[in-house]
Backbone bond lengths (Angstrom), bond angles and torsions (degrees), N, CA, C in turn:
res aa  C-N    CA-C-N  psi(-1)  N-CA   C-N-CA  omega(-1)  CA-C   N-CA-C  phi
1 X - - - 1.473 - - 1.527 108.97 -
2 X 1.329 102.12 124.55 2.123 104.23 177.09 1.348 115.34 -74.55
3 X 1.292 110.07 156.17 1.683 109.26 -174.81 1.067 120.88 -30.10
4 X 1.498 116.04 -69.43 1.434 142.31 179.10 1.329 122.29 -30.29
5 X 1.690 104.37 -46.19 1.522 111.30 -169.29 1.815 114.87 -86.99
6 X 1.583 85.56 -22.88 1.717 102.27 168.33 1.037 123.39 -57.60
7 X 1.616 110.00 -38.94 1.387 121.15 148.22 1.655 151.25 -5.07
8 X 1.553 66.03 -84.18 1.525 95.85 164.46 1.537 122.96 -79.30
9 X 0.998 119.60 -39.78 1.684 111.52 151.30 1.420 124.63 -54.13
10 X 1.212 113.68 -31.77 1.227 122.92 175.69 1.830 121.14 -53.47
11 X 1.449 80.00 -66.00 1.933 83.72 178.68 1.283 119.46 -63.80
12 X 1.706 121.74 -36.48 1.671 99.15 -177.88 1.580 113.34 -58.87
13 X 1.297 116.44 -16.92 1.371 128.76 -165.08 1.735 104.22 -72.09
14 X 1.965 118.09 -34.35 1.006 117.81 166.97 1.464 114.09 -81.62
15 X 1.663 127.20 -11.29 1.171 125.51 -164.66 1.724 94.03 -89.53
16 X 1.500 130.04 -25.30 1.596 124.49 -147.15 1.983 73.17 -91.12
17 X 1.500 136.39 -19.40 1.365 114.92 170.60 1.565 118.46 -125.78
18 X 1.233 127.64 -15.97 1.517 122.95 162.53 1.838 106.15 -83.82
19 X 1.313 118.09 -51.90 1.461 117.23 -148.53 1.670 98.49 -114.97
20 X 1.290 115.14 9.23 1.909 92.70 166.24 1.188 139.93 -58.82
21 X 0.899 127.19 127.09 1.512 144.87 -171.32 1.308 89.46 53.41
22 X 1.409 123.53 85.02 1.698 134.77 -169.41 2.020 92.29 -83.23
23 X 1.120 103.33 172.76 1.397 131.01 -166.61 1.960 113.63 49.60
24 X 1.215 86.96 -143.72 1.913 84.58 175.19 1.215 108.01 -104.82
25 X 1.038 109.93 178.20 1.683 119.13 -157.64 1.511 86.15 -84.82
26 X 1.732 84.10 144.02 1.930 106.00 -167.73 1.404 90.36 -73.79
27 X 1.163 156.04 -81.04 1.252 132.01 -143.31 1.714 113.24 -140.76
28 X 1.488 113.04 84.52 1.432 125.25 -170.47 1.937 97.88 -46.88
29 X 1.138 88.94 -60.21 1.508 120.03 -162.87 1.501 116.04 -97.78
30 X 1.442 146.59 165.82 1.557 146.12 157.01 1.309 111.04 -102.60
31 X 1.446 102.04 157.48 1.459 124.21 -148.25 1.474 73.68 -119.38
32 X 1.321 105.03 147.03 1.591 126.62 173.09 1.403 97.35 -76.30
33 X 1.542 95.41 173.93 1.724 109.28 176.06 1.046 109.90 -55.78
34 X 2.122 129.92 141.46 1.002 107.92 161.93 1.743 129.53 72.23
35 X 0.900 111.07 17.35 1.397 138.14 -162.87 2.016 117.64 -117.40
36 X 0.899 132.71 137.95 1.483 124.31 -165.49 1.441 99.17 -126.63
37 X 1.119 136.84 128.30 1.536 117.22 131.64 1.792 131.83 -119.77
38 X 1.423 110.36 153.75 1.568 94.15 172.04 1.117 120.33 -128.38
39 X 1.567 140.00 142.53 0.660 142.54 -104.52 1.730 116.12 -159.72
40 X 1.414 119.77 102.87 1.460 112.89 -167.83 1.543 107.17 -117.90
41 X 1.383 129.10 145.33 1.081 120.79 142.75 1.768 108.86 -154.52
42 X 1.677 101.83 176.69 1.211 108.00 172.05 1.496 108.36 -133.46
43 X 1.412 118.53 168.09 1.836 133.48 -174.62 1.600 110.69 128.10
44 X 1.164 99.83 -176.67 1.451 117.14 -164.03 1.662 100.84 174.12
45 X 1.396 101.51 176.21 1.713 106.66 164.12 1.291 103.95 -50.71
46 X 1.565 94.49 168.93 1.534 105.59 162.65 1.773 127.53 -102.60
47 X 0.828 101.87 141.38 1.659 109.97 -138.77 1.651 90.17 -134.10
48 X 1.360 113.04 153.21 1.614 125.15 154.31 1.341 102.50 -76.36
49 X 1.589 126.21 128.47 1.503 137.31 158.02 1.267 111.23 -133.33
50 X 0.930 109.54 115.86 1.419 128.02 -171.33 1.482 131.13 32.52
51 X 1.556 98.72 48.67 1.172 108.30 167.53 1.713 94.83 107.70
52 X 1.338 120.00 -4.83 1.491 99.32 174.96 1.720 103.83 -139.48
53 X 1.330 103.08 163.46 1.605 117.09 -168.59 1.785 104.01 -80.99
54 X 0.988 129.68 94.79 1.363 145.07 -153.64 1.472 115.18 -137.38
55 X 1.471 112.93 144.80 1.628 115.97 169.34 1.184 103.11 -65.77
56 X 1.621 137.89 146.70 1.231 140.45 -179.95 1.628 93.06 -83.32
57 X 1.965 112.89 126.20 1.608 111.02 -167.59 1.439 108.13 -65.07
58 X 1.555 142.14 39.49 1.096 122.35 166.00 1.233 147.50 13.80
59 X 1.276 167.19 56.19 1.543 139.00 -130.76 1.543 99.26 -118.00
60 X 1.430 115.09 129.57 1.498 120.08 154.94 1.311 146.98 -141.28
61 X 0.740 125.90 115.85 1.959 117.92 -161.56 1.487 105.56 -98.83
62 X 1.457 104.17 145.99 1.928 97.53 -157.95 1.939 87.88 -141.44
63 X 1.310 114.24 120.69 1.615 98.19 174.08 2.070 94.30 -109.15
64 X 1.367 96.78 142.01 1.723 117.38 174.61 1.736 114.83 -103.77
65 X 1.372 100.48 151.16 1.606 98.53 -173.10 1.500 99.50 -147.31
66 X 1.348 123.14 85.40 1.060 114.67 141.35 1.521 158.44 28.05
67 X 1.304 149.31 5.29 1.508 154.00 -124.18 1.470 103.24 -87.73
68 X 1.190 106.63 -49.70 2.086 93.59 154.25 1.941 88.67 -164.78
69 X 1.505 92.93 -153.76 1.861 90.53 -150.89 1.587 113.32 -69.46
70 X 1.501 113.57 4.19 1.153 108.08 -176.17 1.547 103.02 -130.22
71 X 0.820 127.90 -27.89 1.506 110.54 -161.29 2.352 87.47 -126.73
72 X 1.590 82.78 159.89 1.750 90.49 -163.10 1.658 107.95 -156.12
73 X 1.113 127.82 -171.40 1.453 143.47 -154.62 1.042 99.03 -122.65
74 X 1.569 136.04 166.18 2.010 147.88 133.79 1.251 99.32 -117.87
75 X 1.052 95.28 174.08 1.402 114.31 167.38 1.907 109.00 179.94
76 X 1.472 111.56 117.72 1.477 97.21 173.20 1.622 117.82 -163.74
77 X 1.213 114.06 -164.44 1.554 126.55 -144.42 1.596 113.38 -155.94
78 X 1.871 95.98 106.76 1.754 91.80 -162.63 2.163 99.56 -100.82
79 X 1.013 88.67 101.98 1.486 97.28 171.78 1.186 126.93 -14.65
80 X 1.711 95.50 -69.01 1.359 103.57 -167.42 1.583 117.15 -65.97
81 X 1.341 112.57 -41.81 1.906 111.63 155.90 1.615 111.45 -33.33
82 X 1.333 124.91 -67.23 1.413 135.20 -156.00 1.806 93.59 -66.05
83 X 1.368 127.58 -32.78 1.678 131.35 157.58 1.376 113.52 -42.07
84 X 1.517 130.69 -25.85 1.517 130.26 -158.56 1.187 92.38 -143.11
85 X 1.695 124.66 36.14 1.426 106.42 160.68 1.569 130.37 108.87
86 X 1.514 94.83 -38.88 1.237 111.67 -165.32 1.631 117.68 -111.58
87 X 0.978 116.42 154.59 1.795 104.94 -148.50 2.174 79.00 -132.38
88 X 1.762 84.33 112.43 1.427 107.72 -172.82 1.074 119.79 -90.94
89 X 1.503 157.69 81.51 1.355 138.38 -158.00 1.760 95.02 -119.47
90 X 1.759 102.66 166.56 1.342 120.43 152.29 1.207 112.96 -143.94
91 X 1.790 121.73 166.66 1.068 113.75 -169.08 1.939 94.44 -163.96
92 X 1.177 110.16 165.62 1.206 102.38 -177.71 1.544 95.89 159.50
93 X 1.667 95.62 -178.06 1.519 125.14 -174.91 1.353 111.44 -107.75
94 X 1.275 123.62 167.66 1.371 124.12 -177.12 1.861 106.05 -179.55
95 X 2.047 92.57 137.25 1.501 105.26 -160.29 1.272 103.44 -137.46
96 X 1.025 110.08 135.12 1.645 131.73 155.30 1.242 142.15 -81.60
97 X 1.670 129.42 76.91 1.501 109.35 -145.80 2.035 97.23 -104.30
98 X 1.390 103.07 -6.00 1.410 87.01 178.51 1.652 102.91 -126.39
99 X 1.382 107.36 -176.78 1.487 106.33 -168.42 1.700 90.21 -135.44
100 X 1.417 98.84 158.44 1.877 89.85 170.84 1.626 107.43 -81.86
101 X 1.466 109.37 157.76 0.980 122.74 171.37 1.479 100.43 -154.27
102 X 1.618 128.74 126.00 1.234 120.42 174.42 1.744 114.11 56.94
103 X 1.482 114.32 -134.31 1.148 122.18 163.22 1.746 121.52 -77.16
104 X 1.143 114.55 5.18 1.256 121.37 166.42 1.249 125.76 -66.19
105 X 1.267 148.48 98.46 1.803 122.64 -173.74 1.200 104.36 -76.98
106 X 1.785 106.11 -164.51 1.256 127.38 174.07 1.800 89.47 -81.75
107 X 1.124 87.91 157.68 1.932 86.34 166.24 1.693 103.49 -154.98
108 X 1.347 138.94 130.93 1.323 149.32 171.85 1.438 110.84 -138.53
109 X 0.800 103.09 176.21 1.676 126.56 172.13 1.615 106.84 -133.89
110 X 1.314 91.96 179.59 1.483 125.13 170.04 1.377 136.38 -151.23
111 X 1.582 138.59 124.48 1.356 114.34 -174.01 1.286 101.45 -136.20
112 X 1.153 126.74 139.05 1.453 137.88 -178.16 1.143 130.92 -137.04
113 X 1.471 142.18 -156.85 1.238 136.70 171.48 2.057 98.36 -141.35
114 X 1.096 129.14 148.30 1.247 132.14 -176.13 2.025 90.36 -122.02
115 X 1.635 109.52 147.42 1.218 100.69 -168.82 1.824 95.36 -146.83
116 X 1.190 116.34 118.76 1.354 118.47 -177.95 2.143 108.89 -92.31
117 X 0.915 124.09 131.90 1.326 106.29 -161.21 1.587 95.41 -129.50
118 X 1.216 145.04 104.58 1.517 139.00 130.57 1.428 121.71 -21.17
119 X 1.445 136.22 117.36 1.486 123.97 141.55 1.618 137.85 2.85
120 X 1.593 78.26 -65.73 2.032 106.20 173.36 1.521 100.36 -63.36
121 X 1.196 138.57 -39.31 1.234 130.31 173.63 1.900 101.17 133.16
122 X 1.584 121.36 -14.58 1.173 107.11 -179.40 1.577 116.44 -68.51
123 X 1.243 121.69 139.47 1.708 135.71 -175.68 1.266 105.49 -143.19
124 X 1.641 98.32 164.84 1.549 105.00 -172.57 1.788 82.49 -156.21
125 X 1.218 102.92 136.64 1.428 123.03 -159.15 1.980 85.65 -114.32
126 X 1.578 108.78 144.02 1.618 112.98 154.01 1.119 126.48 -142.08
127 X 1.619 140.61 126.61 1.229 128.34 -177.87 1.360 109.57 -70.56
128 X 1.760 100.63 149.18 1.414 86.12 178.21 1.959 102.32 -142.01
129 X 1.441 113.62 162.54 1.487 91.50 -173.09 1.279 91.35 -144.21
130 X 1.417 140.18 136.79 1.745 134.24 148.60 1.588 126.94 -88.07
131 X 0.904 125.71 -169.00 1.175 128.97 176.09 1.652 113.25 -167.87
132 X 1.484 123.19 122.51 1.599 99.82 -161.52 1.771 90.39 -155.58
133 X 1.219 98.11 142.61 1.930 105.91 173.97 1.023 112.97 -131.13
134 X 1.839 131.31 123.93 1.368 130.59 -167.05 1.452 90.04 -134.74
135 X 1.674 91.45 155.34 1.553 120.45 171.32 1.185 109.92 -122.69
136 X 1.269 126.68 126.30 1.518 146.63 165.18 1.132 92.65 -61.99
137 X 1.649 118.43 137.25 1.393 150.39 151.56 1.152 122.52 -95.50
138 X 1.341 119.92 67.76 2.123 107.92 -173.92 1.604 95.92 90.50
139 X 1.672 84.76 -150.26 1.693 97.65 -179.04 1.192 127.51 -84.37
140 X 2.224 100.40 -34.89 1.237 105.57 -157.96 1.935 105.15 -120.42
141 X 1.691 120.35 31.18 1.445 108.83 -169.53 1.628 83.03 -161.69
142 X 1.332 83.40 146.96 1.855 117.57 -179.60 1.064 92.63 -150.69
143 X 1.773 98.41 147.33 1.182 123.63 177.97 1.547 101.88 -138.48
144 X 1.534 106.54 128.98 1.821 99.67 -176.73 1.695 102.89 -133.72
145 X 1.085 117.53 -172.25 1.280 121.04 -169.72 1.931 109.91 -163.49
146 X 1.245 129.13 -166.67 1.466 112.94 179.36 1.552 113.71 128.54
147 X 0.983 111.61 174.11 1.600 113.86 179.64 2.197 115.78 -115.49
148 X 1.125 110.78 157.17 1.566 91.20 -178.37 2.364 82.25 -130.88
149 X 1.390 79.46 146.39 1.916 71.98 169.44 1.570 104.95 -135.73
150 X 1.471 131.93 149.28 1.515 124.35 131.57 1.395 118.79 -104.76
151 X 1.442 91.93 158.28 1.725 98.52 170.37 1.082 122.73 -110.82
152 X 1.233 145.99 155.68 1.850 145.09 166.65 1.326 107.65 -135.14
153 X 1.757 106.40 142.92 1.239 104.97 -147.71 1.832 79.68 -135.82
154 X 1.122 114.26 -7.17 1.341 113.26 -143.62 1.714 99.69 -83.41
155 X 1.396 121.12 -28.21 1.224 115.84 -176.23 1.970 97.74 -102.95
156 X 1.727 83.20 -88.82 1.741 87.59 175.23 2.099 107.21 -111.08
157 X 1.258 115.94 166.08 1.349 90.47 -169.82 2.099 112.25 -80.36
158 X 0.762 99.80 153.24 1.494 111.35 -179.53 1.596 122.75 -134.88
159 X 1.411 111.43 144.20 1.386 100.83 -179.75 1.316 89.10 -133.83
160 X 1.457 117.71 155.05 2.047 126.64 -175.56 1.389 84.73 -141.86
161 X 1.486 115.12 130.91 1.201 144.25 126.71 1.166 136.41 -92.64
162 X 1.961 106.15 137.58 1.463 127.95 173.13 1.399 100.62 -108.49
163 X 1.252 110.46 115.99 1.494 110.36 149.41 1.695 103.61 -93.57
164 X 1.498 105.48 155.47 1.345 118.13 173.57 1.491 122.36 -166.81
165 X 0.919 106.40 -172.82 1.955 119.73 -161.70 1.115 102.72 -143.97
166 X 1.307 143.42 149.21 1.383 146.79 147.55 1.554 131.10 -165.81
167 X 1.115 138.15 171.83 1.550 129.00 -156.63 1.686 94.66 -135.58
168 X 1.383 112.91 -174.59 1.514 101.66 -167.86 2.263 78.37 -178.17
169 X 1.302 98.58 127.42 1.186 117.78 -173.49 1.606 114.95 -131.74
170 X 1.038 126.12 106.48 1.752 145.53 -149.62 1.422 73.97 -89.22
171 X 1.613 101.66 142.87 1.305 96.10 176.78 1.858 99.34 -137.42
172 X 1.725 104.25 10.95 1.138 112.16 -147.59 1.404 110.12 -171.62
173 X 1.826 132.72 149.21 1.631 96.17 -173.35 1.737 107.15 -82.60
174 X 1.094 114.83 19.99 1.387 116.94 -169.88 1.833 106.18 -145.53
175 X 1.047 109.26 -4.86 1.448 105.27 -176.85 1.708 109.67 -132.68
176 X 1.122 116.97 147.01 1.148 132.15 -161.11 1.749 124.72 -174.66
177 X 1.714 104.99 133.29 1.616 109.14 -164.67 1.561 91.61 -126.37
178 X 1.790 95.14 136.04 1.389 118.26 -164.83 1.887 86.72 -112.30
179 X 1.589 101.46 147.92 1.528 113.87 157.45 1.836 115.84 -125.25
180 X 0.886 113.31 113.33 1.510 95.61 165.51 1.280 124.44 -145.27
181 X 1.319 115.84 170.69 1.525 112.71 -160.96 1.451 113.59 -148.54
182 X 1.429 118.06 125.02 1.367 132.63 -126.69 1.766 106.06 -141.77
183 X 1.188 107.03 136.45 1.801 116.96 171.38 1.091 107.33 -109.94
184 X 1.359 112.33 96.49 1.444 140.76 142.72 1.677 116.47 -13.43
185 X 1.251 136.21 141.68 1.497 142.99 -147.82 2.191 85.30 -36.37
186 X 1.218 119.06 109.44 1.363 105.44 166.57 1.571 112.18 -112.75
187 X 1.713 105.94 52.82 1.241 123.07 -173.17 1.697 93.02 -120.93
188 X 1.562 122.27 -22.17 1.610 135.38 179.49 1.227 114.67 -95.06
189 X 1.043 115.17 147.97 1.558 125.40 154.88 1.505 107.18 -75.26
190 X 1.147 95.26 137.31 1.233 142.26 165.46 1.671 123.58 -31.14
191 X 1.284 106.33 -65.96 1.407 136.25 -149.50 2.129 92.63 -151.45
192 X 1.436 91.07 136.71 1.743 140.46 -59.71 1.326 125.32 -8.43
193 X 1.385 136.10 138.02 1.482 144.25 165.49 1.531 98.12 -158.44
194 X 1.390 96.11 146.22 1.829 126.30 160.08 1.177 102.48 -25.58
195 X 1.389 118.65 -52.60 1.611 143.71 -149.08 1.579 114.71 -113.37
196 X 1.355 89.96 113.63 1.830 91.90 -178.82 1.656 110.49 -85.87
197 X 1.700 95.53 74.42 1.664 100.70 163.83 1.886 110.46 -32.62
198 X 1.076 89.39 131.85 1.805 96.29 157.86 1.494 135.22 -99.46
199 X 1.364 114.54 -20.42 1.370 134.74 -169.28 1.247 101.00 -118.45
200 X 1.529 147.10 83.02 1.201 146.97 -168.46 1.370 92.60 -113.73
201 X 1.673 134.00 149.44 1.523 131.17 166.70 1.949 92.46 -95.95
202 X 0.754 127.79 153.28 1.440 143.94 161.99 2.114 97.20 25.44
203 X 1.351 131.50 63.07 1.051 135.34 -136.42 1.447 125.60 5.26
204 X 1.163 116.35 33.32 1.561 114.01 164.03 1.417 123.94 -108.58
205 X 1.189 92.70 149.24 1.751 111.35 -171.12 1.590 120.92 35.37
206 X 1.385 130.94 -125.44 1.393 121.80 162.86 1.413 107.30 -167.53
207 X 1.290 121.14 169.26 1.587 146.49 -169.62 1.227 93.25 -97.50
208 X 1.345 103.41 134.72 1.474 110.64 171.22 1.677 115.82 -168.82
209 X 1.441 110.95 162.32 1.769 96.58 -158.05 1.952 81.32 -146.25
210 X 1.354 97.22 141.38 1.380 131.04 178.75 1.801 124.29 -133.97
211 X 1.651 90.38 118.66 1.257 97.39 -174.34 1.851 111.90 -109.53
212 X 1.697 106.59 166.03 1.183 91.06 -145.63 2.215 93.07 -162.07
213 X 1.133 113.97 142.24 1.466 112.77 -171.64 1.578 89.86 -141.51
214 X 1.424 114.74 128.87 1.546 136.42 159.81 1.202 109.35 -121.67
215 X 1.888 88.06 149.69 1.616 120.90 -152.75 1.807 103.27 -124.52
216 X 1.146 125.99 101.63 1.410 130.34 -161.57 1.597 94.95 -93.37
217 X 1.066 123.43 121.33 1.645 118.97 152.95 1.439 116.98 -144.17
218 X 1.374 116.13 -176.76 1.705 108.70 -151.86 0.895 148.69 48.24
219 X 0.850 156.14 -172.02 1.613 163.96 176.92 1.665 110.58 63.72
220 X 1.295 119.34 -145.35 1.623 111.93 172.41 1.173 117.86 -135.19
221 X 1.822 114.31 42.88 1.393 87.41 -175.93 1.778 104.68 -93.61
222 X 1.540 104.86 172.38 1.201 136.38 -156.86 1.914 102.94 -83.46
């Protein structure tokens, strides 16, 4: 195997336990008809970097599209890949089949494909799926919860789970900053890894927290 491609085997291998389903969850909530948002954040587990116990800086930019009030588009771009060469995208669909009512939440999913791409042409494709239920607080706070997974098929098959939690605070009728905080595959051990996780639960997988700011434009909401 040549450097390059070692590479690239290499990182999904850090992505299925530092960077799965990297940034914040693609779509807590639905975007009205016709409606856009975009979407930045950074984090990861918490990790030793250079000497300190830190979220690994993740970077990802994610744009959303709307198709009517329940069901919508992704589309996005993981930084830190495109830093080492490698040109990171995801893309996918995303649905809303319940609405809150009372103790009822919102509840949607998402399913996509994540795609690591070489220059030379080597790639490694991953399915990926979430699942997430939020409750509106007032006008300006949500609180959601849910699972995020990928799969790899490419060597032997594998499935990684994120469970996670996170809140989301409107700060604006169009702008809004998400926090959440997430367990990394806690189906793995921990220890041995490349990566000196810091936040391990009972040595599995790791703790880790991702922050995140959305940008609402178009459409008509009020």
């Amino acid at each position: 195997m040549n450097a390059k491609f070692r590479i690239l085997a290499v990182l999904p291998a850090a992505i299925l336990l530092a960077v799965v389903r990297c940034g914040t969850v693609t779509a807590v909530t639905p975007l009205h008809r016709g409606e856009s948002a975009f979407a930045a954040s950074v984090g990861g587990p918490v990790a030793n970097v250079a000497g300190m116990d830190i979220p690994i800086p993740y970077a990802v930019a994610r744009y959303r599209y709307g198709l009517n009030d329940q069901a919508g588009l992704y589309a996005g771009g993981h930084l830190l890949a495109a830093a080492r060469g490698i040109i990171g995208l995801d893309f996918g669909f995303s649905y809303h089949f319940l609405a809150q009512k009372g103790w009822i939440p919102t509840v949607g999913t998402s399913a996509g494909i994540m795609a690591l791409i070489q220059a030379e042409g080597n790639e490694a494709l991953f399915p990926q799926l979430d699942l997430v239920a939020s409750y509106r607080l007032g006008g300006r706070f949500l609180a959601y919860f849910g699972s995020q997974s990928m799969y790899q098929f490419r060597s032997e098959p594998n499935v990684v789970l994120v469970p996670f939690i996170g809140g989301e605070w409107r700060a604006g009728k169009r702008f809004s900053l998400a926090l959440e905080a997430k367990w990394y595959a806690p189906t793995e051990p921990t220890h041995p890894r490349d990566v000196d996780y810091a936040l391990p639960i009972d040595n599995h997988g790791a703790v880790g927290f991702v922050l995140g700011a959305n940008w609402l434009f178009g459409g008509n909401r009020e």
